[in-house]
N, CA, C and O atoms as a CHARMM CRD file, in Angstrom:
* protein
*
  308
    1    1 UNK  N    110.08000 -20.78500 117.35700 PROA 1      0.00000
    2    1 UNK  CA   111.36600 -21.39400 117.57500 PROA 1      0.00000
    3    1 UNK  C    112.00500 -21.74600 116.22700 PROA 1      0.00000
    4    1 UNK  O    111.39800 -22.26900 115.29300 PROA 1      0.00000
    5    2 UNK  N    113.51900 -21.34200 116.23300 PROA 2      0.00000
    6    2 UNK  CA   114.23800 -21.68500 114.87100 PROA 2      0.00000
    7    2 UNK  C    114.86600 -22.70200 114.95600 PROA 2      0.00000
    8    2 UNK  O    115.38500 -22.95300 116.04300 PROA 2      0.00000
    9    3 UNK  N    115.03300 -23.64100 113.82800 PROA 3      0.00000
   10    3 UNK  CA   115.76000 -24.96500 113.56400 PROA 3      0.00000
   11    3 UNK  C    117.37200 -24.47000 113.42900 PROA 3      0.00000
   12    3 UNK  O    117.62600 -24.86500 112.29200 PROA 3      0.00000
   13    4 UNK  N    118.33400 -23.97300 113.82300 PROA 4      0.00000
   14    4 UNK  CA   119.67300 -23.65300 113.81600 PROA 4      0.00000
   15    4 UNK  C    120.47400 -24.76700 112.93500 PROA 4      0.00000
   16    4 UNK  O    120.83400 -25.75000 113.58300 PROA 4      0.00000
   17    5 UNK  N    120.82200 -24.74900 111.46600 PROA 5      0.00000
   18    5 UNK  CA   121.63800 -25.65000 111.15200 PROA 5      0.00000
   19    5 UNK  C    123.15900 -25.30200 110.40700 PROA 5      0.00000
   20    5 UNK  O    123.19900 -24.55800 109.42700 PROA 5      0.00000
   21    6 UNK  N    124.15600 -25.80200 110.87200 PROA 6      0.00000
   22    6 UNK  CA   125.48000 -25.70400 110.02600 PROA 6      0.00000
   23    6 UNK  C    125.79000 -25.87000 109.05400 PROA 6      0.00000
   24    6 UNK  O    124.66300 -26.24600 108.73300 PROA 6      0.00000
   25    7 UNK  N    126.33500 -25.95800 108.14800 PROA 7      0.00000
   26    7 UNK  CA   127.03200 -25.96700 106.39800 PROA 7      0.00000
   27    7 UNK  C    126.56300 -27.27700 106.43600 PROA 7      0.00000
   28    7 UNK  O    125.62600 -27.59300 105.70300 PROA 7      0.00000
   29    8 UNK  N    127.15700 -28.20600 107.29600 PROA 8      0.00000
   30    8 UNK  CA   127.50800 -29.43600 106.85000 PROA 8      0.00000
   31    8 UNK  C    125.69800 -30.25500 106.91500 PROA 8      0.00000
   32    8 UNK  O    125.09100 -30.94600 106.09800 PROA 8      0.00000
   33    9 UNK  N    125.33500 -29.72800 108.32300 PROA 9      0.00000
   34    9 UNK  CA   123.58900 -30.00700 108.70300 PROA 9      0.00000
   35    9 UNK  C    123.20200 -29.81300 107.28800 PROA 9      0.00000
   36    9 UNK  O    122.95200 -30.84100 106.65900 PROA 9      0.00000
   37   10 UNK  N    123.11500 -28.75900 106.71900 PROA 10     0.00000
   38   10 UNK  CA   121.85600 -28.25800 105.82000 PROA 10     0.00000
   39   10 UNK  C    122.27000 -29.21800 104.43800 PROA 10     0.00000
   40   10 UNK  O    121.42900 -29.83500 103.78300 PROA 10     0.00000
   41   11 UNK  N    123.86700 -29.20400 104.11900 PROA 11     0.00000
   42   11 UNK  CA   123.87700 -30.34500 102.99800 PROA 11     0.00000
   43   11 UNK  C    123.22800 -31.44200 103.20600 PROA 11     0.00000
   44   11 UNK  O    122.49700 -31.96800 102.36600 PROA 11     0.00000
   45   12 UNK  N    123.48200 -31.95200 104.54200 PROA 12     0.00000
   46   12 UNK  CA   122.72300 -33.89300 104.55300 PROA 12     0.00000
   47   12 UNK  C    121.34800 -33.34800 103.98400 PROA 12     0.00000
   48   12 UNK  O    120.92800 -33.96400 103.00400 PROA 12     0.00000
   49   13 UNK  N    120.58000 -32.29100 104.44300 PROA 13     0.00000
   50   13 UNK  CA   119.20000 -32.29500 104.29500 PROA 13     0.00000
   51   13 UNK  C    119.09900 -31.72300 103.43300 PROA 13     0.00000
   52   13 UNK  O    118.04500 -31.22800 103.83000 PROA 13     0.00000
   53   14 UNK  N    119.28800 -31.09200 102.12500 PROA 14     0.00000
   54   14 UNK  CA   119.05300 -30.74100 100.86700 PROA 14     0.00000
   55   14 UNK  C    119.98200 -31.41500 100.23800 PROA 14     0.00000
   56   14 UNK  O    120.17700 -31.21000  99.04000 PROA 14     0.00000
   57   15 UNK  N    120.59800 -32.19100 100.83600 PROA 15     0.00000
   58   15 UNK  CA   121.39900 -32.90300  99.39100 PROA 15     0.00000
   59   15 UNK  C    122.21600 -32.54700  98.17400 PROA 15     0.00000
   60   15 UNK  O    122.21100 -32.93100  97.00500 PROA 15     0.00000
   61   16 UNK  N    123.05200 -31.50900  99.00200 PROA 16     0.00000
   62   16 UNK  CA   123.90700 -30.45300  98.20300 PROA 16     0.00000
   63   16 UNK  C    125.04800 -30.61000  98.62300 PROA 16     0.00000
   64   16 UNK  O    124.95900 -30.92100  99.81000 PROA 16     0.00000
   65   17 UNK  N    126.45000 -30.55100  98.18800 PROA 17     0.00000
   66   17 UNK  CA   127.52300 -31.00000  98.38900 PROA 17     0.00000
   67   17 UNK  C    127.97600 -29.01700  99.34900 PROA 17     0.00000
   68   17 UNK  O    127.61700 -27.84700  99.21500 PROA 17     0.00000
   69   18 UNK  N    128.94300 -29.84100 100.24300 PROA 18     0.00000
   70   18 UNK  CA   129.19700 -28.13000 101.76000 PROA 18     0.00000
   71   18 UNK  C    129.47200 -26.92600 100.22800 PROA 18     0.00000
   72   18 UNK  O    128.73700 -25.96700  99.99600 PROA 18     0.00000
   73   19 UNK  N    130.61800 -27.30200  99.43100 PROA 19     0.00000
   74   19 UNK  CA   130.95800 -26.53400  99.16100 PROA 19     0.00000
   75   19 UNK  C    130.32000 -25.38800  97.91300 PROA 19     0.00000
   76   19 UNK  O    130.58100 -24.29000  97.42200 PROA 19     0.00000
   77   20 UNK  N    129.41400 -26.39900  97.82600 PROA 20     0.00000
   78   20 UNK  CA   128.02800 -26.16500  96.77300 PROA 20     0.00000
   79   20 UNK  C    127.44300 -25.00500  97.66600 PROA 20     0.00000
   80   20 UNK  O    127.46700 -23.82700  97.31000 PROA 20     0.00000
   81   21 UNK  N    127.07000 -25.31900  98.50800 PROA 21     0.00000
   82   21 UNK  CA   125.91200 -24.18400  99.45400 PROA 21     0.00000
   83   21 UNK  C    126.91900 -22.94500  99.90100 PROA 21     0.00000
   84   21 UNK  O    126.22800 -21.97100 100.19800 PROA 21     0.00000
   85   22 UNK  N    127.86700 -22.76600  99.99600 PROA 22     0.00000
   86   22 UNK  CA   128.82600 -21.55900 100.27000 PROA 22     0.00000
   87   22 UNK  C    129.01600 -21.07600  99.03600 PROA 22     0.00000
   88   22 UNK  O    128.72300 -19.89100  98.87500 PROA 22     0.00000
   89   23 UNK  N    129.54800 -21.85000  97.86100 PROA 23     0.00000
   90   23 UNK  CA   130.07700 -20.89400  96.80000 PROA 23     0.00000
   91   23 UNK  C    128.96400 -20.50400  95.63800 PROA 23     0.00000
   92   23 UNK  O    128.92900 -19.74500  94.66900 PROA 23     0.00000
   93   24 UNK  N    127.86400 -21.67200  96.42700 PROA 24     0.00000
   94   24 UNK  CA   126.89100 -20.90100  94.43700 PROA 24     0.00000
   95   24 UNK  C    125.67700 -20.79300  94.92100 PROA 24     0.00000
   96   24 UNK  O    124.89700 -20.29300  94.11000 PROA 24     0.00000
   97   25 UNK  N    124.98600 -21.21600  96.46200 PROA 25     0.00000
   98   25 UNK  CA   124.18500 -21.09600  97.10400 PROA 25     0.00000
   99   25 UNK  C    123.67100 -19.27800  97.50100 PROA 25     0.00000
  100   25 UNK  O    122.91600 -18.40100  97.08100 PROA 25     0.00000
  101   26 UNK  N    124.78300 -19.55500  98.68900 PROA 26     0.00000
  102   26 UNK  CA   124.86600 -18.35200  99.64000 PROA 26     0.00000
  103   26 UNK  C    125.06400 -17.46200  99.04200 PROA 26     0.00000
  104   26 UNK  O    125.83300 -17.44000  98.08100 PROA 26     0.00000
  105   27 UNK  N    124.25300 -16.27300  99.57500 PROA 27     0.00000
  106   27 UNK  CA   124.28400 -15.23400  99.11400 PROA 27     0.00000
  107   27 UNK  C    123.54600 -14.87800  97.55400 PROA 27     0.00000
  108   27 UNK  O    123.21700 -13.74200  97.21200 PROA 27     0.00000
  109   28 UNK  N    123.44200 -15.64300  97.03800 PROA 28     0.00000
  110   28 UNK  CA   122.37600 -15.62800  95.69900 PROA 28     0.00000
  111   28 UNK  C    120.84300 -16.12100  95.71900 PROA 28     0.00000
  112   28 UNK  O    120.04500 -15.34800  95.18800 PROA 28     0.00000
  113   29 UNK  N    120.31300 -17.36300  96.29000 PROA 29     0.00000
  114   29 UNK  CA   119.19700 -17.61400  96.60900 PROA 29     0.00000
  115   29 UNK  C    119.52800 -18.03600  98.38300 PROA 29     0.00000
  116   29 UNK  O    118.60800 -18.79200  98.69500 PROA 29     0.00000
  117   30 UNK  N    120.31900 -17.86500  99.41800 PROA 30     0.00000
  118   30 UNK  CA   120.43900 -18.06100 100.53200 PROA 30     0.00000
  119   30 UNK  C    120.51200 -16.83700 100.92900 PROA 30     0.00000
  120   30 UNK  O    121.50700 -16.30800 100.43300 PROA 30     0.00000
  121   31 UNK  N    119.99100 -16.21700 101.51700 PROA 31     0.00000
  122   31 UNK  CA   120.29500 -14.78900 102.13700 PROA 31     0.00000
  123   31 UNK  C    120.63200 -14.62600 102.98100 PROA 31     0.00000
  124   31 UNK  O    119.84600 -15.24200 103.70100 PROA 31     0.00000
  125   32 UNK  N    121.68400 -13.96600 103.89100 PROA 32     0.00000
  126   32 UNK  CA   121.84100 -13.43300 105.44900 PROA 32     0.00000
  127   32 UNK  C    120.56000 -12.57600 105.61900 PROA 32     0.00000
  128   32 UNK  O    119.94500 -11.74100 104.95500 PROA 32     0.00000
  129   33 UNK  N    120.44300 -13.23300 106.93000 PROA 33     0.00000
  130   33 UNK  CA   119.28500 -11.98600 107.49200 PROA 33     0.00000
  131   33 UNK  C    117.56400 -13.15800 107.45200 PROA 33     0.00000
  132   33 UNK  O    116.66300 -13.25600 108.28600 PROA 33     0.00000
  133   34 UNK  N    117.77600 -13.88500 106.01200 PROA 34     0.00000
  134   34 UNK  CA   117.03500 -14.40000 105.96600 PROA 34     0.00000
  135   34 UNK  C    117.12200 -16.20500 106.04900 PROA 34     0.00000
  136   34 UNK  O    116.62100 -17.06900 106.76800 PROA 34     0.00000
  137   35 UNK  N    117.68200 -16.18600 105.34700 PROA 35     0.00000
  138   35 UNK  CA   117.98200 -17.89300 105.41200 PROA 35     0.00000
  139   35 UNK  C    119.06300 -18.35100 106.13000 PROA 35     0.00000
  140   35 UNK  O    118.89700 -19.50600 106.52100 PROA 35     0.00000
  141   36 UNK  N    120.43900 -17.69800 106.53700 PROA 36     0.00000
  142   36 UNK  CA   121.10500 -17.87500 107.37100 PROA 36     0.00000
  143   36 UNK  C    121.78700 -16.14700 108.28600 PROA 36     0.00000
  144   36 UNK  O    121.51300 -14.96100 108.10200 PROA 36     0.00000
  145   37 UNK  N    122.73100 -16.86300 109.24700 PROA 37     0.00000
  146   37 UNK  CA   122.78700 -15.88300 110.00500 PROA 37     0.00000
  147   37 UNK  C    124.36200 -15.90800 110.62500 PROA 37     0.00000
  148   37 UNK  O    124.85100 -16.99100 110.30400 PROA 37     0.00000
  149   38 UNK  N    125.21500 -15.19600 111.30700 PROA 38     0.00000
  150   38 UNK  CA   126.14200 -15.06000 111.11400 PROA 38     0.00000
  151   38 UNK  C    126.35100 -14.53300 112.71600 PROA 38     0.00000
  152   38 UNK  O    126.57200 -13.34100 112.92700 PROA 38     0.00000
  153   39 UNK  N    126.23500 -15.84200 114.20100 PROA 39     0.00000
  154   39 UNK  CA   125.78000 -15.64100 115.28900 PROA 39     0.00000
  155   39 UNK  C    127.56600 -14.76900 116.29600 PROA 39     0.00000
  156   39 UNK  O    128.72300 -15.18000 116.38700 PROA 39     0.00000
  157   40 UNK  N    126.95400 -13.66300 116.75700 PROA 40     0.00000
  158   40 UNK  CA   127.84800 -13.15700 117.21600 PROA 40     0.00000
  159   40 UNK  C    129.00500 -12.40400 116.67300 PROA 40     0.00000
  160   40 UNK  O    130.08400 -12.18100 117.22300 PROA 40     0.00000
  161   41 UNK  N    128.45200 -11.93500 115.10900 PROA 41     0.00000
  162   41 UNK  CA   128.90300 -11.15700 114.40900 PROA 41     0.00000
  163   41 UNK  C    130.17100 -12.00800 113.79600 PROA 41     0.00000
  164   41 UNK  O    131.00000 -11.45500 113.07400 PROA 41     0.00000
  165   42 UNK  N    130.23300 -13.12000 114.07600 PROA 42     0.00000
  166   42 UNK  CA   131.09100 -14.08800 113.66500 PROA 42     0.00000
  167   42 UNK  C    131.61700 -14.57300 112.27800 PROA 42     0.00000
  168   42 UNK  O    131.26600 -13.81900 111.37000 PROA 42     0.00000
  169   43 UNK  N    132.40900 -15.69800 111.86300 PROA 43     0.00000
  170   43 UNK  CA   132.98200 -16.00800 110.87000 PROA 43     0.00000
  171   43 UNK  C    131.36500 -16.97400 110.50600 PROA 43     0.00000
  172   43 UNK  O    130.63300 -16.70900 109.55300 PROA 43     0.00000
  173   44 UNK  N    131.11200 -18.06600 111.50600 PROA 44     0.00000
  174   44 UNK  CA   130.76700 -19.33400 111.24400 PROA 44     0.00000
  175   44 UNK  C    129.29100 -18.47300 110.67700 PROA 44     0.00000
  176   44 UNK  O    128.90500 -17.30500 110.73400 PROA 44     0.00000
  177   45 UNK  N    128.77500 -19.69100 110.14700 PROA 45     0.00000
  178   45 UNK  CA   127.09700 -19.44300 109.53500 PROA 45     0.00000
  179   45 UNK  C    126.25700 -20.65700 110.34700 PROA 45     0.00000
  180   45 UNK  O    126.64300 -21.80700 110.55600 PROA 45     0.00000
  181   46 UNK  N    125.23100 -20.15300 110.66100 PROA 46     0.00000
  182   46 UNK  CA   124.08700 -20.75700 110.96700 PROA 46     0.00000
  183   46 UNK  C    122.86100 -20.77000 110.05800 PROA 46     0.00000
  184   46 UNK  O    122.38900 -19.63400 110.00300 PROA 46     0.00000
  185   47 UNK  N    122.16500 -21.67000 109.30900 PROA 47     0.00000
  186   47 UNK  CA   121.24500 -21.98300 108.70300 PROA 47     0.00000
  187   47 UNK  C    120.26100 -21.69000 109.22100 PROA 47     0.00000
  188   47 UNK  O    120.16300 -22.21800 110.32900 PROA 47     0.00000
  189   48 UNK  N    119.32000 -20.98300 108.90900 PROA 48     0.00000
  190   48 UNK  CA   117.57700 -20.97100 109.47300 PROA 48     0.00000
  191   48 UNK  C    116.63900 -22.32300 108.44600 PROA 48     0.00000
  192   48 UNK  O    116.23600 -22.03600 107.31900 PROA 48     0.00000
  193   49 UNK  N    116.43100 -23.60300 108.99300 PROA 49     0.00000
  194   49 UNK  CA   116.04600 -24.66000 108.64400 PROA 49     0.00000
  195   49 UNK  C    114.49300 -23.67900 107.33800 PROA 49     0.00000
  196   49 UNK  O    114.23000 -23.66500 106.13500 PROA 49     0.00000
  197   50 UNK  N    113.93600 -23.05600 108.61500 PROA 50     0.00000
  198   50 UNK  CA   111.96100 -23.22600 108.58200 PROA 50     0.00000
  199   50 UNK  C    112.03100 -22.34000 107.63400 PROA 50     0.00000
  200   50 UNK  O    111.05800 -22.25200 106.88600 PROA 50     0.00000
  201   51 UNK  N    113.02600 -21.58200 107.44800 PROA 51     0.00000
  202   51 UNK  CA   112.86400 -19.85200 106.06400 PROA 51     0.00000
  203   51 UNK  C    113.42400 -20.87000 104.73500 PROA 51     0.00000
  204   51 UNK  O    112.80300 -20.82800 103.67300 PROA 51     0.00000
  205   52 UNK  N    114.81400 -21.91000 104.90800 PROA 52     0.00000
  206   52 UNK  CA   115.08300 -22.64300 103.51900 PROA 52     0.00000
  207   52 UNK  C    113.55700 -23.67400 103.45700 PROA 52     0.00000
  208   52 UNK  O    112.92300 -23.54100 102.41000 PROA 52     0.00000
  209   53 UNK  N    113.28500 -24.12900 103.93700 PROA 53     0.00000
  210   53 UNK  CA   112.03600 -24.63000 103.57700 PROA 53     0.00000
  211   53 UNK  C    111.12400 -24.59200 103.00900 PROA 53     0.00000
  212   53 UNK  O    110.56900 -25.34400 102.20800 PROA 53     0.00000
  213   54 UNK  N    110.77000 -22.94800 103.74800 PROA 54     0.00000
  214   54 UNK  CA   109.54200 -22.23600 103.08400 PROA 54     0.00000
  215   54 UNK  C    109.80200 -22.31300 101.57300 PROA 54     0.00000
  216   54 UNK  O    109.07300 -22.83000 100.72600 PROA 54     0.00000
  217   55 UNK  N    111.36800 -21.49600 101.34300 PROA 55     0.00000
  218   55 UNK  CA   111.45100 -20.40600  99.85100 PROA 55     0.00000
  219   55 UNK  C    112.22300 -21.74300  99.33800 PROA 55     0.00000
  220   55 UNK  O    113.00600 -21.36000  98.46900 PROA 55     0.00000
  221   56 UNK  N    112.33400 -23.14600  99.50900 PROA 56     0.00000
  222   56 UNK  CA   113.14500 -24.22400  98.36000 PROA 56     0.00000
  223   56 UNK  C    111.85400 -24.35000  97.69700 PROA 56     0.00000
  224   56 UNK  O    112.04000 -24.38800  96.48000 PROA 56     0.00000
  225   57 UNK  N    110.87700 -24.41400  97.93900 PROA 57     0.00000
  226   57 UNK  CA   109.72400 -25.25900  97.10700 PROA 57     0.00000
  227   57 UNK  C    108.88700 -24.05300  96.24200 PROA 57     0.00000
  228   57 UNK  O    108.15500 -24.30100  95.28300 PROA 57     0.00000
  229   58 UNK  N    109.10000 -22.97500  96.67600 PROA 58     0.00000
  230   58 UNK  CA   108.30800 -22.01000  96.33700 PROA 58     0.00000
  231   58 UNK  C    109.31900 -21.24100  94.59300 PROA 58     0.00000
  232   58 UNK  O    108.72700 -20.78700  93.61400 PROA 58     0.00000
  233   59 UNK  N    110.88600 -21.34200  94.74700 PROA 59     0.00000
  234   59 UNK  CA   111.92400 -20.79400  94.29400 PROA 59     0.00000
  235   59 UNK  C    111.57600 -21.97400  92.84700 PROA 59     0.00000
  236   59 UNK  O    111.48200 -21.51000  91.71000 PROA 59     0.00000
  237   60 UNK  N    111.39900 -23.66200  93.14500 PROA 60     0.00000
  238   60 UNK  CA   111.08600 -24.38700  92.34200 PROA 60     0.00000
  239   60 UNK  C    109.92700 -24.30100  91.34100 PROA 60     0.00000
  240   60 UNK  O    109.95300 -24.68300  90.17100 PROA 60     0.00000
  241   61 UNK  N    109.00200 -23.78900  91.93700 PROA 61     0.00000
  242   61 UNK  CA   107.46600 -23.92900  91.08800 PROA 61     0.00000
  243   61 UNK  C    107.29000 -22.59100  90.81300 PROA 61     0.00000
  244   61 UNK  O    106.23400 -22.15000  91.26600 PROA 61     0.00000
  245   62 UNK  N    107.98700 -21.78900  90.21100 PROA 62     0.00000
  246   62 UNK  CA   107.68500 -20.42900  90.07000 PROA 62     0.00000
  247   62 UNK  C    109.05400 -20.78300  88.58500 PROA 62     0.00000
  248   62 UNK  O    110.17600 -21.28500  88.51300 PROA 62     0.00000
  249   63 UNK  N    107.82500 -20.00500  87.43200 PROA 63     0.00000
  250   63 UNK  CA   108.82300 -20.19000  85.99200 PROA 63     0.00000
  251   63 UNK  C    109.60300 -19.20500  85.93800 PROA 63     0.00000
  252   63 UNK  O    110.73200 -19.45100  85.51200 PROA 63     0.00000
  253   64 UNK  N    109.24600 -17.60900  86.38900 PROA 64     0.00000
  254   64 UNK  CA   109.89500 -16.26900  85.87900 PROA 64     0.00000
  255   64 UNK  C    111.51700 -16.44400  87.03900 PROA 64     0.00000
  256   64 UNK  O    111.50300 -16.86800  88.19400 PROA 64     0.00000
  257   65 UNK  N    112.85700 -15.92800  86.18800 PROA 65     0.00000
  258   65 UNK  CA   113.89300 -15.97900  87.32600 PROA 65     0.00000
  259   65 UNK  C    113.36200 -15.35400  88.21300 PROA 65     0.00000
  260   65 UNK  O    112.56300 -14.51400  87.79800 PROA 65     0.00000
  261   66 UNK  N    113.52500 -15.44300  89.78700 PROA 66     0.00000
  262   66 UNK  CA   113.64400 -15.00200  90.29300 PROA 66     0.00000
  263   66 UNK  C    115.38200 -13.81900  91.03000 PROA 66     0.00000
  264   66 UNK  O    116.41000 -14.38300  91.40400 PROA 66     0.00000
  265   67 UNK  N    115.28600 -12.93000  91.03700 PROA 67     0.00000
  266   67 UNK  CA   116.48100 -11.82600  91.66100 PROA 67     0.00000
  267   67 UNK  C    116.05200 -11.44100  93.18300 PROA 67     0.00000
  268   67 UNK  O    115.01100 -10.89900  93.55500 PROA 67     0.00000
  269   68 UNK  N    117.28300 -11.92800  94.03000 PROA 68     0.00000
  270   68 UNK  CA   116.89900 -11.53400  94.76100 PROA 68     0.00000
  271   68 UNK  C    117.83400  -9.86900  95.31100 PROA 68     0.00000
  272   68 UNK  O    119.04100  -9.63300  95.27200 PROA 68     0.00000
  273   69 UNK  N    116.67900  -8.98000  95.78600 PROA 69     0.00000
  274   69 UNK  CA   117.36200  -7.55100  96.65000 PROA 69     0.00000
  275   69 UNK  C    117.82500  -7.73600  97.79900 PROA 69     0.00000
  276   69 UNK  O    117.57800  -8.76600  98.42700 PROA 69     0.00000
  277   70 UNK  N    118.59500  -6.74400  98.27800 PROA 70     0.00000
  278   70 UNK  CA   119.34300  -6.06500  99.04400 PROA 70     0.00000
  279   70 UNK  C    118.56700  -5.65400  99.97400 PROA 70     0.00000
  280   70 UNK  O    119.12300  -4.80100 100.66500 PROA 70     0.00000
  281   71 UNK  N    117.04000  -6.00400 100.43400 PROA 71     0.00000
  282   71 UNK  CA   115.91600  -5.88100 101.55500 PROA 71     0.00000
  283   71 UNK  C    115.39500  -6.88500 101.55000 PROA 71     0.00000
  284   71 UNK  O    114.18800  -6.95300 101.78200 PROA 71     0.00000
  285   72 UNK  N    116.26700  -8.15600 101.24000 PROA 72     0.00000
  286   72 UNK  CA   115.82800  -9.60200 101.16300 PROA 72     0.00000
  287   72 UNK  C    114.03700  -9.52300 100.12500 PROA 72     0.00000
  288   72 UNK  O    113.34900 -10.37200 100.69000 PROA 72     0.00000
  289   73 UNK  N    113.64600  -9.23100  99.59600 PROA 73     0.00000
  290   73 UNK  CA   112.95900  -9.04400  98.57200 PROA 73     0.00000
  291   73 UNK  C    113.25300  -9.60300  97.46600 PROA 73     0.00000
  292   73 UNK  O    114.47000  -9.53300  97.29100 PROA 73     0.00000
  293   74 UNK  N    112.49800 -10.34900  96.27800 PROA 74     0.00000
  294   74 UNK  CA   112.66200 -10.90300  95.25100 PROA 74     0.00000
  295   74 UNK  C    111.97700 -10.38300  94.11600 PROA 74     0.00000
  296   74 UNK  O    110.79700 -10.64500  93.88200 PROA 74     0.00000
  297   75 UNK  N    112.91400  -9.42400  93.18500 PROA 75     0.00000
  298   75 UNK  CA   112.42700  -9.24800  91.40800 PROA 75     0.00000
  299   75 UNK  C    111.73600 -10.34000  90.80400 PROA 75     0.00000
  300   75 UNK  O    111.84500 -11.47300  91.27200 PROA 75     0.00000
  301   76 UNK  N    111.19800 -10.15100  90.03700 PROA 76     0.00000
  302   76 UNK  CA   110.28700 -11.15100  89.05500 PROA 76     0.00000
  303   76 UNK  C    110.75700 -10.51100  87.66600 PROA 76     0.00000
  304   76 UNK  O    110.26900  -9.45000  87.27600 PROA 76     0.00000
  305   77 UNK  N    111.69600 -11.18200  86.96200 PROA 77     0.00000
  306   77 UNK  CA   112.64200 -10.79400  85.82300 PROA 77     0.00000
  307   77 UNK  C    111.63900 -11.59200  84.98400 PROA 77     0.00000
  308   77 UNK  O    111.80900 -11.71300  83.77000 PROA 77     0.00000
């Protein structure tokens, strides 16, 4: 079962300002497909809680940048 959360949900709980997680977030370390989702081929975004979870703590304790691909996959630069 997935935790479904909105722009505004996922700021209270990472503590990131909305417009922070759309413009410098998403799509660079937030992925469609993986960390959020886009229900009914729609405008709005839905957050996957349990996938930002996993990859916030993991994205932190790791020194080399991480890049992420285009098969939701991550370079080690």
């Amino acid at each position: 079962m997935q935790t479904y959360l909105t722009t505004e949900e996922l700021a209270t709980r990472i503590h990131y300002d909305v417009r922070t997680i759309r413009d410098r977030l998403k799509d660079s370390v937030l992925l469609e497909g993986i960390h959020y989702i886009r229900p009914f081929g729609g405008r709005k975004l839905l957050f996957l809680w349990e996938a930002i979870e996993r990859d916030i703590g993991q994205a932190s304790t790791s020194r080399a940048p991480l890049i992420p691909m285009a098969n939701g996959g991550l370079a080690h630069g």
